[in-house]
C-alpha positions as CSV (number, residue, x, y, z in Angstrom):
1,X,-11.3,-20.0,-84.1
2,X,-9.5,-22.8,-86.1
3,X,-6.4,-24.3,-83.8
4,X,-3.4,-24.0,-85.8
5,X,-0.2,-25.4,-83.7
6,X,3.2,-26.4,-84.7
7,X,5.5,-28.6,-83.3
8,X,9.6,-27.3,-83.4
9,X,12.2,-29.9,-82.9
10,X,15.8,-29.6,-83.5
11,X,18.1,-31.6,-85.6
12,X,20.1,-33.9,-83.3
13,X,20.7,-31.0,-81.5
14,X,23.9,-31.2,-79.2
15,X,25.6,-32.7,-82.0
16,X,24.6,-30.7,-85.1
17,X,26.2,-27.6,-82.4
18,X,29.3,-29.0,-82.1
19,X,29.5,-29.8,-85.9
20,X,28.6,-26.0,-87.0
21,X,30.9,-24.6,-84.2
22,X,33.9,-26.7,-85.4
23,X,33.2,-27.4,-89.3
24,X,35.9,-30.2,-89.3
25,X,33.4,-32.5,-87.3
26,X,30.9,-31.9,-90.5
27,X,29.8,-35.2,-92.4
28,X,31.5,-37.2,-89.7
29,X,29.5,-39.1,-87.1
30,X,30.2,-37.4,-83.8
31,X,29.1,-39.1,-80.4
32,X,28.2,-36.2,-77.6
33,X,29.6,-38.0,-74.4
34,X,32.6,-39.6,-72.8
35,X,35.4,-41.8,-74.7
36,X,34.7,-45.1,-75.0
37,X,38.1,-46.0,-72.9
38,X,36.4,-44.2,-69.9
39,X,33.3,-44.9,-67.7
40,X,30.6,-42.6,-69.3
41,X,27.5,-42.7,-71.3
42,X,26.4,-40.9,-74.7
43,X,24.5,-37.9,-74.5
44,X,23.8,-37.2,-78.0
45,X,24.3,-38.6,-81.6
46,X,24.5,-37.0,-85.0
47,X,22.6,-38.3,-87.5
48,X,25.8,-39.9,-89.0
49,X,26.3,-41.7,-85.5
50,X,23.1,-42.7,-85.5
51,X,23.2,-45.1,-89.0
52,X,25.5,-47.3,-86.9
53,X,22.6,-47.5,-84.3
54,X,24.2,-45.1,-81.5
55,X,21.9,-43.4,-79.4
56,X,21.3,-40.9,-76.2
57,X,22.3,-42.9,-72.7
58,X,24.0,-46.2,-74.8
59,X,27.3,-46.6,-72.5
60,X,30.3,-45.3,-74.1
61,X,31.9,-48.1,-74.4
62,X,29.1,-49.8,-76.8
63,X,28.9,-46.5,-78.8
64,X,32.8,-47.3,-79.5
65,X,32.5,-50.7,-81.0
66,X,29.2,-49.6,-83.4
67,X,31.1,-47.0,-84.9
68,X,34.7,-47.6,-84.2
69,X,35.1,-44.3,-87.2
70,X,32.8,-42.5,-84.1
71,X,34.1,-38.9,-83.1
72,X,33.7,-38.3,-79.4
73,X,33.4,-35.3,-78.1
74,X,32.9,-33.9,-74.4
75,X,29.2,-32.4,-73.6
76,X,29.1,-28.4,-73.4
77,X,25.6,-27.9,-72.0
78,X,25.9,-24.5,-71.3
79,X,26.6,-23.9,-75.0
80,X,23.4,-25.6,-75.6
81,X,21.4,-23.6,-72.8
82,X,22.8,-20.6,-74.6
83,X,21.6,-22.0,-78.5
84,X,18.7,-22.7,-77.1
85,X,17.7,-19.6,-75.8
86,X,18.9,-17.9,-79.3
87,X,16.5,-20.3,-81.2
88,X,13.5,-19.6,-78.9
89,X,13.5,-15.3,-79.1
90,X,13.5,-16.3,-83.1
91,X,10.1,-18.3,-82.4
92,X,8.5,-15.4,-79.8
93,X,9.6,-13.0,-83.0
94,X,6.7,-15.5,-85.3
95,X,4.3,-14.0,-82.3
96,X,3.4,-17.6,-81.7
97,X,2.5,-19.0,-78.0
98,X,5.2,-20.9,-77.2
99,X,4.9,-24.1,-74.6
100,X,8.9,-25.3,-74.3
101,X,9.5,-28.7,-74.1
102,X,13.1,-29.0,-73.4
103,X,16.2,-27.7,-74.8
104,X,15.4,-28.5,-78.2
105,X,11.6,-28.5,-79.0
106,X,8.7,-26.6,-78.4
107,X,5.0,-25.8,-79.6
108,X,4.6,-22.6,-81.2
109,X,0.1,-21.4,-80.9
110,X,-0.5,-19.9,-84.3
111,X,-3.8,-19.8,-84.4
112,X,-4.3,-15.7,-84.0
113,X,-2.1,-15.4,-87.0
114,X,-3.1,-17.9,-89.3
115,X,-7.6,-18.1,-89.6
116,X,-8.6,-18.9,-92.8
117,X,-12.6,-20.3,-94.4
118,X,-11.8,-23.7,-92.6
119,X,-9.5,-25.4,-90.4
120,X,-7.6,-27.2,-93.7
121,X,-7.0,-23.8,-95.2
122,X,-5.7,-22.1,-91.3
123,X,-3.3,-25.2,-91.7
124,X,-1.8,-24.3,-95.0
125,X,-1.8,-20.6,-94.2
126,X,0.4,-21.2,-91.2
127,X,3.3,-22.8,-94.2
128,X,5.3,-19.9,-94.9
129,X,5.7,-18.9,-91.1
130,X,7.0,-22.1,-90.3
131,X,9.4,-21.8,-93.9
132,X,10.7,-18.8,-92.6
133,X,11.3,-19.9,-88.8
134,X,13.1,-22.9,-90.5
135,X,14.9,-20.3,-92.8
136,X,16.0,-17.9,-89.9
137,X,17.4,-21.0,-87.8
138,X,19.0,-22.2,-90.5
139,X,20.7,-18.8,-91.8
140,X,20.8,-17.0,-88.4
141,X,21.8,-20.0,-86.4
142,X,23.3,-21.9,-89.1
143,X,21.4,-25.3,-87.7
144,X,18.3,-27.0,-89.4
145,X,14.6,-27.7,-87.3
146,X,12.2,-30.3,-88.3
147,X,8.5,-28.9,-88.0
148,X,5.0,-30.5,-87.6
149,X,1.8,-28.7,-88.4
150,X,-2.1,-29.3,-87.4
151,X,-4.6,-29.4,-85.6
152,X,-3.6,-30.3,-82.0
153,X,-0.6,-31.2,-80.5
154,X,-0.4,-35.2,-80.7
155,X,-0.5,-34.8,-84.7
156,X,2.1,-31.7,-84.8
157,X,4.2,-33.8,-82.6
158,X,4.1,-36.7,-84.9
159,X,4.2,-35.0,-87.9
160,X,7.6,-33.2,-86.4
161,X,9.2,-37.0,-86.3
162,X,8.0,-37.6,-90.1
163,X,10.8,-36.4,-92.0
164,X,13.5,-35.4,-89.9
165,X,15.6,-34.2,-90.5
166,X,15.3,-30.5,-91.8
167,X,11.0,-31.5,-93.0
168,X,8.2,-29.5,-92.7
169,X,4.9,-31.9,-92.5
170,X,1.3,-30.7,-92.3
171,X,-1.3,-33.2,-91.4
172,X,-4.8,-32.0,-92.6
173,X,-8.0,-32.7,-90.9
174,X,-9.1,-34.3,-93.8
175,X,-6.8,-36.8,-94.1
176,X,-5.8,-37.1,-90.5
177,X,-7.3,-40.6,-89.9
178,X,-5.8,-41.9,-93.1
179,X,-2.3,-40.6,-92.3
180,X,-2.0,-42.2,-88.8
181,X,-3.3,-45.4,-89.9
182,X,0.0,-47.1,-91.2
183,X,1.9,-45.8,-88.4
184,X,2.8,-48.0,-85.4
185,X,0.9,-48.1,-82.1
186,X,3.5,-46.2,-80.5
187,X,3.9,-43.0,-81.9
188,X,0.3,-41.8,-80.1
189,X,0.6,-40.1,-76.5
190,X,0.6,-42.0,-73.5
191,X,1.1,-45.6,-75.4
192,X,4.7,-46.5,-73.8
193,X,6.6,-50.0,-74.2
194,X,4.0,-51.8,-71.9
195,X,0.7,-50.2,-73.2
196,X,2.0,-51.1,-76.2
197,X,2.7,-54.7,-75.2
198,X,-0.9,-54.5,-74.1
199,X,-2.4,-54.0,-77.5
200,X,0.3,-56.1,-79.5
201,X,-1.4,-59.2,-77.5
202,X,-4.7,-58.2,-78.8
203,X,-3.5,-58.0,-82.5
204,X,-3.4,-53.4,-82.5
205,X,-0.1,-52.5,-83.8
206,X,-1.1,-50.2,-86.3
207,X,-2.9,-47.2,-85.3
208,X,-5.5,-48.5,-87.7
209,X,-6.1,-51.5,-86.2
210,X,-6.9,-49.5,-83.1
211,X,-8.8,-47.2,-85.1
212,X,-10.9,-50.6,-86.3
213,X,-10.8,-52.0,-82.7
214,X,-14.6,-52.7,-81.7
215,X,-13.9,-53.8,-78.5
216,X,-13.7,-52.2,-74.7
217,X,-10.1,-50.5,-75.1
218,X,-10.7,-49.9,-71.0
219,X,-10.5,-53.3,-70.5
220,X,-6.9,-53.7,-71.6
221,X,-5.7,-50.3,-70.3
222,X,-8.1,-49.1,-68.0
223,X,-10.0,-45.2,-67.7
224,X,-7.4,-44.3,-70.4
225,X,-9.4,-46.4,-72.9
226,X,-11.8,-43.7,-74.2
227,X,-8.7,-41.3,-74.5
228,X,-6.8,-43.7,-76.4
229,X,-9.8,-44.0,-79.0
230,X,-9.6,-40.2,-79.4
231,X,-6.1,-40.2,-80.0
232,X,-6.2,-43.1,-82.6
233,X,-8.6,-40.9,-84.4
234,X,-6.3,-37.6,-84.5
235,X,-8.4,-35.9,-81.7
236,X,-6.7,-34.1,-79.0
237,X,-8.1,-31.1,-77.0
238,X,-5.1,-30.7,-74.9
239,X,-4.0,-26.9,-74.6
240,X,-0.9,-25.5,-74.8
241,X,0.6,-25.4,-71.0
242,X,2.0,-22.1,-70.6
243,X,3.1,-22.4,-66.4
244,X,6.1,-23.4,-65.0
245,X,8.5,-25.0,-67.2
246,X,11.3,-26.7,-64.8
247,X,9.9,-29.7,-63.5
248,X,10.6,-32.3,-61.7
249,X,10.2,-35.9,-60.0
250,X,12.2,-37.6,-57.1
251,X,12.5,-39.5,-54.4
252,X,14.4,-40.9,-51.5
253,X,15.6,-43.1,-48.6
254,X,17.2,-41.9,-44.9
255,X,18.5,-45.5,-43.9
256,X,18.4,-46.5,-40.3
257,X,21.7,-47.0,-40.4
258,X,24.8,-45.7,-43.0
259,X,25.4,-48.0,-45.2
260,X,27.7,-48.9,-48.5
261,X,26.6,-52.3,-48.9
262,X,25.8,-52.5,-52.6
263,X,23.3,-54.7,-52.1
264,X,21.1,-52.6,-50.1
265,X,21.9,-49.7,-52.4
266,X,20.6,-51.3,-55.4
267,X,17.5,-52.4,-53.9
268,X,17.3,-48.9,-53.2
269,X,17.9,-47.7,-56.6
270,X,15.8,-50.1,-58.1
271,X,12.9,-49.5,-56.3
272,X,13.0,-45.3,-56.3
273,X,13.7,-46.3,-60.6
274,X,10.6,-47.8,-60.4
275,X,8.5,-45.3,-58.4
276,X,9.4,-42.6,-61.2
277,X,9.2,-44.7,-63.9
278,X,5.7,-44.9,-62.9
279,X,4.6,-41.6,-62.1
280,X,6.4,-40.6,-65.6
281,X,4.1,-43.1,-67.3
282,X,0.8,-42.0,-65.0
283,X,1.8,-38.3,-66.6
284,X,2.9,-39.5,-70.0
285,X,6.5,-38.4,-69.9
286,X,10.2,-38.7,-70.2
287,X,13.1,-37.2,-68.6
288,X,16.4,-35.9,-70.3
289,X,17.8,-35.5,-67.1
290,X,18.4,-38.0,-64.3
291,X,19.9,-36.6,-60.7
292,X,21.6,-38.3,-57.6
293,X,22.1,-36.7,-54.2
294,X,24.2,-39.0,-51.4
295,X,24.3,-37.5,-47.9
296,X,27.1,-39.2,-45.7
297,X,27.0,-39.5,-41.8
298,X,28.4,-36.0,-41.5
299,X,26.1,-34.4,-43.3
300,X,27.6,-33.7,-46.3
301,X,25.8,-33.7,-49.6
302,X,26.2,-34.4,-53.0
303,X,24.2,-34.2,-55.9
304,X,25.7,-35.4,-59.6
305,X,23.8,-35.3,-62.6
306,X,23.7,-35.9,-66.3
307,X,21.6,-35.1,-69.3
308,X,20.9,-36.9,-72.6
309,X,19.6,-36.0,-75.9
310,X,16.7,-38.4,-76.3
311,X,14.6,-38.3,-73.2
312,X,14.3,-42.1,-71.3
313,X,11.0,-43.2,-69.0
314,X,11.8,-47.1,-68.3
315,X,12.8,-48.0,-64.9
316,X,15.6,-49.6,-66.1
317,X,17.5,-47.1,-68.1
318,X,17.0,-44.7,-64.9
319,X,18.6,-47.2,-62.5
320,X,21.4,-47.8,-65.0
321,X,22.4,-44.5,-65.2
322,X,22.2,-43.4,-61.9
323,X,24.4,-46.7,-60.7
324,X,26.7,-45.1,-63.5
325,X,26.5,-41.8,-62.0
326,X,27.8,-42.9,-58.6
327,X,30.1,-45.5,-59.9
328,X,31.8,-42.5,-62.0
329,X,31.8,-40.1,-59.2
330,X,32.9,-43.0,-56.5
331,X,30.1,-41.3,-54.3
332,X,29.8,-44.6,-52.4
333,X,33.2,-44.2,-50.9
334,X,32.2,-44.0,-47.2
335,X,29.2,-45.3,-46.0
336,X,25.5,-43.4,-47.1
337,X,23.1,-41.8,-44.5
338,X,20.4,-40.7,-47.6
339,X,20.7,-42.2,-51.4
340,X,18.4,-40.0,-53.4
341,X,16.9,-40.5,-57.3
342,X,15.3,-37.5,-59.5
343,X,14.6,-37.3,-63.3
344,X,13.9,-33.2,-64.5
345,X,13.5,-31.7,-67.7
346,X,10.4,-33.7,-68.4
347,X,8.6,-33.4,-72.0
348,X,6.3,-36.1,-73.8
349,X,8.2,-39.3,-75.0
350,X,10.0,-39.4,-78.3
351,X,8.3,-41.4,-80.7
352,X,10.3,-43.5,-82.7
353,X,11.4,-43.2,-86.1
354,X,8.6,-44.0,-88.3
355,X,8.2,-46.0,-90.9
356,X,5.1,-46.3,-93.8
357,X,4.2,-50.0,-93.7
């Protein structure tokens, strides 16, 4: 059987909800998050936003001065939770498998609907259900969804980021190598800011260049050489995960003795940033949503949280937005017994816009 999957992802979601549930925020570039005269962070951008270089977990503050014309408007996630979970029984109605990724994305397994003489023709069969998915969003929904189509998963993924917003993009077997090869190093799963550092020593920017490579890739990054090779040539087995879909990764610290010396609790922070940031990389993924949890010498606990558009995986946009969730909640008002860290509502990194060279 020929694999046919799609990749769904939604146009600048949070905003594009607030600007269809209050039509005079249409055309305008609306900022999801806190005003920039308070402490806060953004959590989304429309595409409007975006042109002035706004994006997901930029402090508030900054947001303000790239778009001064920027609307700002409070976060409703449970509005979002609730789209969301319209938008997905349209995509079990396609009979597709569906793997979620977050809020706003998913793969859709079309491969017992759409079988054709060859894998190409599977691929172009599979065009009018994704048309009429799109269509149903749009007219049912009254939002727009950006869809790859191919093979496997790492070229429906990057086919989804083609022509957003509102595209449909298939990448053909046939062509596959030639269609990655402009594109940079980064849009292919698993290469992050410092594998990609690695290979931009060595001259690999493009993913033809690494295509062309003729060296050992495992001696700049390891057992995921062979992998990487694989990817660079539009080849990925991986199947569609169909378990558990909340998960999570955390850590943290009982001090010997309760402490509010900020100091100490940066080190802290810095250092559980850094653990996750790690294991997110080790498991190739982001996090929309990072979560603290202070425990005083009473025993009280707290948890605050806060969730952003575009997922993040660098240690140090984690530490910087949980120092600003404490700082905004004043959770270090007395002393700490436990400082905890936790990202959740993993999926695979964003890959940034991208651009034919």
């Amino acid at each position: 059987m020929f694999r046919v999957i799609c990749h769904l992802d939604m146009d600048a979601f949070y905003a594009s909800v607030e600007q269809r549930d209050k039509p005079a925020l249409r055309g305008r570039p609306v900022i999801v998050g806190a005003p920039p005269t308070q402490r806060g962070v953004v959590a989304a951008a429309s595409y409007e936003a975006r042109k002035f270089s706004v994006r997901s977990a930029m402090p508030s503050v900054t947001a303000g001065r790239l778009c001064p014309q920027g609307v700002f408007v409070r976060p409703r996630m449970d509005r979002y939770k609730e789209e969301s979970g319209l938008i997905r029984q349209l995509m079990a109605e396609t009979g597709a498998v569906i793997e979620p990724m977050s809020i706003d994305e998913a793969y859709l397994d079309l491969s017992a609907r759409c079988q054709a003489e060859d894998a190409d023709a599977s691929l172009v069969q599979c065009v009018p259900f994704a048309r009429q998915l799109k269509e149903r969003i749009r007219s049912e929904r009254g939002l727009t969804a950006t869809i790859g189509i191919a093979a496997n998963k790492l070229l429906a993924k990057i086919a989804s980021d083609f022509q957003k917003p509102d595209g449909l993009t298939v990448v053909s077997e046939r062509e596959k190598v030639q269609f990655l090869r402009p594109l940079p190093v980064r849009v292919l799963y698993g290469v992050g800011q410092v594998t990609e550092q690695v290979l931009q020593r060595v001259g690999i920017r493009t993913v033809g260049d690494l295509q062309d490579y003729g060296g050992d890739l495992r001696a700049l990054v390891g057992s995921f050489g062979p992998k990487l090779k694989q990817f660079a040539l539009g080849e990925d087995e991986r199947p569609l995960e169909l378990g558990e879909e909340v998960k999570s990764i955390s850590g943290e610290e009982t001090f010997l003795r309760d402490t509010d010396d900020r100091g100490v609790l940066r080190a802290c922070l810095r250092a559980q940033a850094a653990d996750i940031a790690a294991t997110l990389k080790r498991r190739h993924l982001a996090a929309h949503t990072i979560q603290v949890k202070v425990r005083y010498g009473d025993f009280t606990t707290l948890t605050r949280q806060l969730t952003v558009e575009e997922p993040i995986a660098e240690a140090r946009d984690i530490y910087r937005l949980a120092c600003f969730l404490l700082g905004r909640d004043r959770l270090v008002r007395r002393p700490l017994r436990l400082l905890g860290l936790g990202v959740s509502n993993l999926r695979e990194p964003t890959t940034q816009q991208l651009v034919l060279l």
